[in-house]
N, C-alpha and C positions, 0 to 999 in steps of 0.2 A: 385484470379487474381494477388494476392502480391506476391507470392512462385516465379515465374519464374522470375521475378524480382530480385529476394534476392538471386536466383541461388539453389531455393531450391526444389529440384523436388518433386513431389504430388505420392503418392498411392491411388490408390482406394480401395484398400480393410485393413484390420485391420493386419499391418506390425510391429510387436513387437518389431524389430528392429529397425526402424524408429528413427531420428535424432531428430525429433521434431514431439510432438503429440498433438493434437487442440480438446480441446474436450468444447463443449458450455454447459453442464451441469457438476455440482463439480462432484471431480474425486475422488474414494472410497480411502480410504487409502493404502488398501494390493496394488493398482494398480500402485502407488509411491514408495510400500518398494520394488517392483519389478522391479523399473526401474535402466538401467544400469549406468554408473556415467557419460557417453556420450550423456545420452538422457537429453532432457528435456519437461515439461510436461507445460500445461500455466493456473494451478491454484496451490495455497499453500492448503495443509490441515490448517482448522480450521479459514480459511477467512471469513467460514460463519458467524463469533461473532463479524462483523459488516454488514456485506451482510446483513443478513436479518433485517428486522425493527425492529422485537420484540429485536432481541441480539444485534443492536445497543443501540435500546435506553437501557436496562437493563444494557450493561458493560459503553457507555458513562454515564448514572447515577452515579454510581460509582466512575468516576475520578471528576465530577462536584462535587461531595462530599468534595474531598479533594482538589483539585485545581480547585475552580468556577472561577476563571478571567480568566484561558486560556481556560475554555472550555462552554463558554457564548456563541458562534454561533453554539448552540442546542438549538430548540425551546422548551420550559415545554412540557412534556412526562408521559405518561400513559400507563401502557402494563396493557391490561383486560383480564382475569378477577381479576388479582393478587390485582391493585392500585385502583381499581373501586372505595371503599371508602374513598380512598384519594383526588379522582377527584371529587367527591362530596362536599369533604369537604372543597375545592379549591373554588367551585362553590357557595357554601355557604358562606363563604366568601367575595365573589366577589359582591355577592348578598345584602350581609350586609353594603357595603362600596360605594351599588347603580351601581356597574360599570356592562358592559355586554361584554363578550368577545366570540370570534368565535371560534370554531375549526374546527379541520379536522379530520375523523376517515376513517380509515385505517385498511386493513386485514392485523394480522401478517406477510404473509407470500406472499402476494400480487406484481403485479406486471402491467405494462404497463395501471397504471388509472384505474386499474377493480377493482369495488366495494369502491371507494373512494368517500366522501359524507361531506356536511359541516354543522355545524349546529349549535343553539344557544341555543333548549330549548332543557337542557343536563338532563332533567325527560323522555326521550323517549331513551337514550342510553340503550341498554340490557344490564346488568349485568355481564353475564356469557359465551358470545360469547369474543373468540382470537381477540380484537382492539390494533390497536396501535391509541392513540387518542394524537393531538399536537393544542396546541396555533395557531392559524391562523394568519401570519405574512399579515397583512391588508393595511401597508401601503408600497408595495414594490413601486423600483424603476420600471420607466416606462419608455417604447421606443413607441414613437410616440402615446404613450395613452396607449400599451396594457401592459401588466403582460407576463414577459418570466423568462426561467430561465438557467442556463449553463450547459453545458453536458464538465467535464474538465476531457480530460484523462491521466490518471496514469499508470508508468510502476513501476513492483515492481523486480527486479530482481535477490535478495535478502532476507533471515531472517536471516540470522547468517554468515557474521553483514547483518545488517538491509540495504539496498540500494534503493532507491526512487526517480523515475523521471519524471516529470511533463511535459506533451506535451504541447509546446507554441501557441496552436491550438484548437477551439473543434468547439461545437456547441452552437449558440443560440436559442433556440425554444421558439415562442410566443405565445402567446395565440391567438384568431381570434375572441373575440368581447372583445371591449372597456371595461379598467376592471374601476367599481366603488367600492367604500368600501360596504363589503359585508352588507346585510340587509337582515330582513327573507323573501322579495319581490325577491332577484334574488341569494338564494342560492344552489338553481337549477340549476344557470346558469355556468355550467360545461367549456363550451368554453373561457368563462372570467375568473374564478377561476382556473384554471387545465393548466398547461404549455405542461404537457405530450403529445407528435407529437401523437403516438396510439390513443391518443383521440382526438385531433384536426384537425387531416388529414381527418376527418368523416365530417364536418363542409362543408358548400360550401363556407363559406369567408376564407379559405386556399386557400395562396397563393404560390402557385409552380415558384417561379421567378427565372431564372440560374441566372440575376444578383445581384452582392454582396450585392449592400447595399439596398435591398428590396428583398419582400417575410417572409411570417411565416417562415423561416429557415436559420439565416444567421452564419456567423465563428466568433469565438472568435477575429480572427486577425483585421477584421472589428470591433465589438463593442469594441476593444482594441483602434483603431485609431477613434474612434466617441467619447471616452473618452479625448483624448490628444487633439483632436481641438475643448473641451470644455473644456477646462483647469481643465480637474481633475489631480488627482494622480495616475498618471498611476504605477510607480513604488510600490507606497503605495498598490493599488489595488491588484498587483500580488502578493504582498507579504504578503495579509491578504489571500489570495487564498490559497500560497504554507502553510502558519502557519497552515491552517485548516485543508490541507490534512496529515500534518504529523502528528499533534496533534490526529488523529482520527487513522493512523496506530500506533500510538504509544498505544492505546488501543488495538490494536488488535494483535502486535508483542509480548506479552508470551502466547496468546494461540499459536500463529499459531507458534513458535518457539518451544514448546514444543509439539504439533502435529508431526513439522517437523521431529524433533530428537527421536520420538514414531518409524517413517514411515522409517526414514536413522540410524539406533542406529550402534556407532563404526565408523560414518565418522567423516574424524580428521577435528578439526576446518579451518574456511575459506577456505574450500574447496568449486570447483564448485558448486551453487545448481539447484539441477536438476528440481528446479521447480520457475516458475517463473508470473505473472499476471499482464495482462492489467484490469483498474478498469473505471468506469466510474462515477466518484461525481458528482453529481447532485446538483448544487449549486443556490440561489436564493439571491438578493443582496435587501436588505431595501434601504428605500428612500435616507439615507447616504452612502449609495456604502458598507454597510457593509455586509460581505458574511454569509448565514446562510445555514448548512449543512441538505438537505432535502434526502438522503439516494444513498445509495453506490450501484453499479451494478458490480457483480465479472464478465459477461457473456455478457456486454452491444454489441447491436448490431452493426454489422459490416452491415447492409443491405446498399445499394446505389442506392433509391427511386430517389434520389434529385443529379443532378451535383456537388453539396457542400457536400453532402455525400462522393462520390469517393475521393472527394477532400482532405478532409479533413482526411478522415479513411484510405487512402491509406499511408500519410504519415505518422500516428498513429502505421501501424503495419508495414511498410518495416522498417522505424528508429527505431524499438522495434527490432526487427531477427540484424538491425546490430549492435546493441547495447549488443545482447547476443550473439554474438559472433560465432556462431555454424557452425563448418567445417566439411568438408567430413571426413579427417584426424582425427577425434577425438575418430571415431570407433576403427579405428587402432589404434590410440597413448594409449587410453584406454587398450585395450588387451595386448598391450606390457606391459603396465606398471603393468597389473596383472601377468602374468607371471613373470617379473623380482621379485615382490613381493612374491609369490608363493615360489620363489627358494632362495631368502633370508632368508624366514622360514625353507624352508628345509634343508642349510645349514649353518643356524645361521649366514651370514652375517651382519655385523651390530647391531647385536644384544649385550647385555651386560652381559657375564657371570656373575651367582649367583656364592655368595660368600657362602665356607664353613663354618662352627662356628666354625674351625681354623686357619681360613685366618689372616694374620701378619698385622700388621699399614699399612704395606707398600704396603702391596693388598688391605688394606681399600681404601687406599688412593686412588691407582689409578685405582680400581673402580667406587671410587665418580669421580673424574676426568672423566673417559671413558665415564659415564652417562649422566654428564655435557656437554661434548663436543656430544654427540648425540642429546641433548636440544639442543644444539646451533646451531647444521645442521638443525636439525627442524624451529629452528624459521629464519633463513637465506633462507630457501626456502618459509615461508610464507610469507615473506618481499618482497622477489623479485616476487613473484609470485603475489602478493596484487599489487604493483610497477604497475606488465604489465598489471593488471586487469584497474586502472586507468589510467596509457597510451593509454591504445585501448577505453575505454569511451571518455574523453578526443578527441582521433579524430573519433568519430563516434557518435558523439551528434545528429548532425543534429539539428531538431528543438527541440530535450527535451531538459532540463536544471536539472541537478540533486539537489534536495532540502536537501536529507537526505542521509550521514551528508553534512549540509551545510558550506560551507567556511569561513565561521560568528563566531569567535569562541566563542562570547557571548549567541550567538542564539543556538550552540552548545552544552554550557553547561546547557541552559535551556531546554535543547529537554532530555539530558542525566539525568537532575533532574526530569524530567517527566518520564521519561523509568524507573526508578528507582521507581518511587510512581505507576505506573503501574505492574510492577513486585511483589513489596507487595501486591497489592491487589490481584492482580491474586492468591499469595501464603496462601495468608491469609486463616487459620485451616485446609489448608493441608497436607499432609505428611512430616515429619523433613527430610528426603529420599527426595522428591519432591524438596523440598524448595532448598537442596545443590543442586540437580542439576541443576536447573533450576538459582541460582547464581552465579557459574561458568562458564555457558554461559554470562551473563550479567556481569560480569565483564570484561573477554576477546573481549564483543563487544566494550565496553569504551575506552579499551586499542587499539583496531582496529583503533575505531573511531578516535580515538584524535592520534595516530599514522599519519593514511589520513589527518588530519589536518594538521599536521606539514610538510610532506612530499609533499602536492600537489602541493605547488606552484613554487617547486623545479623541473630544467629538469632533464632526468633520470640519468646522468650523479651523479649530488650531492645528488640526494639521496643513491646514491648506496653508495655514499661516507658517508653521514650522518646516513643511518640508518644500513649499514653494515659493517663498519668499527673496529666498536668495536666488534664487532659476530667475525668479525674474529681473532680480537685482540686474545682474550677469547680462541678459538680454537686451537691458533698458539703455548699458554700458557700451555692448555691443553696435546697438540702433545707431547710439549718439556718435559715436567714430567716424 
């Protein structure tokens, strides 16, 4: 129902051409290296390495290793059968010190509350069955008595560079009986433990209310302003929300950056990406409004059960289509621009004659010159081209807010020190092959980034002044030679 909206007309059958392709289950890789540089596709290769439970918690362990203070809103995690006697030996422990604590076990691979279960005496866990088993966060915050949790959605429109924006909107979903701290008396009780609507829309104290500020299902914009006329930290709030979301794609940006560049190999940097994803964090807040990250949805539903649904999801995905941009014109501009390329190959336009092993100083010379001034048209149209990329975000925000990179330039450089201990680890006893390439990208997004930085808050007028003045200085130096 959003397409007619956005001016974007629908096929019914499987149109290869197609401007935009919506597919609800991850999309094979060959079906990416085949798309044209006009289309776009709405998932990344290699998202599932936090999508799914086992591969979030297995790569977030990882960065917890190395930076544990930013990445503390993960609850303790166990993937089985791998950690089984770690989780023991936790329990053991725990045992020793007289404490008893709850968990929650989880199918790897699980989805909408199926097969999810709580429990305390951890001698009846199997061994050898796919869990993901977590810490039971027992004392969350509560709304009118019950346990809910946020459904916060994410547009990703970007991995090279890396681009993230955060819808000012979502869902609140509650639970539908009064929750208590768990006990082995009521931890069967699924309606009070479990936020998930799939399981609680089964319940008969689900409440279907169209208005806002009641019913099992309300919007973020509501429990945003139920914050503020209880003198919380509203701004505090959003901003431990947005840290979590980026902190968590920043684990997941060198798989899916080296997927990318596996599926597009020879597309020149900052170029359009033809691929792009709405996410949905599932987020749950402790008694201190502190947010804890309960797992990631690459394919979160668009259904519209509830008036707050349509509501809410309709402006999730028309301000995602205008935010990427996507014109009728792109088919064409596309093809032109392969042709022109085509014929620049064939008649060496622009290109750099090789030099003979007799060539004089003075065709060294303005060889290295000619090569230089081809650098310099290259990075003059990434400049300007990055320029309109942020102009046209800029007035088509609507209600996202983009987090990554952020404005912050403090918070900037601790995001880019994170990408940087993420990209080690990713690299680590890989190929010396691998490692260059994959550093070459990661330096060019730093330089991206902190480029955005400096240029955004400039209108387009001074930056053109600012960031291509000397390009052309360089150029003009070049000509004159």
């Amino acid at each position: 129902r959003c397409m007619p909206l956005s001016n974007i007309g629908r096929t019914r059958d499987e149109d290869e051409t197609a401007n935009l392709i919506w597919n609800d289950s991850a999309v094979q890789h060959e079906k990416i290296a085949e798309l044209r540089n006009y289309q776009r596709i709405n998932h990344f290769p290699g998202m599932g390495e936090i999508c799914r439970k086992d591969c979030l918690a297995r790569n977030t362990s990882k960065m917890i290793k190395c930076q544990p203070q930013e990445y503390s809103f993960i609850p303790k995690t166990w993937i089985f059968p791998a950690e089984y006697t770690q989780f023991q030996n936790y329990v053991t422990e725990l045992r020793r010190k007289r404490k008893q604590k709850t968990f929650i076990v989880k199918p790897a691979n699980g989805a909408m509350g199926h097969g999810i279960s709580l429990i305390r005496n951890c001698e009846k866990l199997p061994a050898q069955e796919h869990l993901i088993v977590q810490e039971y966060l027992d004392k969350p915050f509560l709304m009118e008595g019950y346990k809910f949790d946020l459904r916060v959605y994410i547009l990703v429109t970007s991995c090279d560079p890396l681009r993230i924006f955060l819808y000012k909107d979502g869902l609140v979903r509650m639970g539908t009986e009064k929750y208590h701290a768990p006990t082995e008396a009521n931890l069967s009780q699924l309606y009070m433990h479990l936020t998930n609507y799939s399981v609680n829309k089964h319940n008969e104290n689900f409440e279907r209310d169209e208005t806002v500020d009641k019913g099992s299902k309300r919007s973020i914009s509501w429990f945003t302003e139920f914050l503020r006329s209880n003198d919380y930290d509203v701004a505090k709030f959003w901003g431990d929300i947005s840290e979590l979301v980026v902190k968590t794609l920043i684990v997941a940006e060198p798989h899916v950056l080296h997927a990318y560049r596996m599926c597009r190999p020879g597309q020149p940097p900052g170029s359009d990406s033809v691929c792009f994803e709405v996410l949905g964090f599932d987020i749950i807040l402790d008694r201190k409004l502190k947010p804890w990250l309960l797992e990631i949805n690459r394919a979160p539903s668009f259904g519209t059960d509830q008036k707050i649904d349509y509501n809410v999801k309709k402006g999730v995905l028309l301000n995602a289509l205008k935010l990427l941009n996507i014109r009728a014109s792109d088919k064409k501009r596309n093809l032109a621009q392969q042709k022109a390329e085509a014929q620049r190959r064939l008649y060496g336009h622009g290109s750099v004659k090789k030099l003979s092993a007799s060539s004089s100083d003075r065709e060294k010379q303005r060889h290295t010159l000619e090569r230089r001034r081809e650098e310099l048209k290259e990075r003059l149209a990434q400049v300007r081209k990055q320029i309109s990329r942020e102009e046209h975000e800029k007035q088509h925000l609507g209600n996202y807010r983009r987090i990554y990179p952020p404005d912050d330039k403090l918070l900037l450089e601790k995001y880019e020190s994170l990408l940087s201990a993420a990209f080690q680890t990713f690299l680590a006893g890989r190929a010396a092959s691998l490692q260059k390439e994959m550093n070459n990208p990661l330096k060019r997004m730093k330089a991206r980034t902190s480029m955005t930085h400096t240029y955004f808050s400039l209108n387009c007028a001074e930056r053109e002044t600012n960031a291509c003045q000397n390009i052309h200085k360089d150029m003009h130096t070049c000509t004159q030679l």
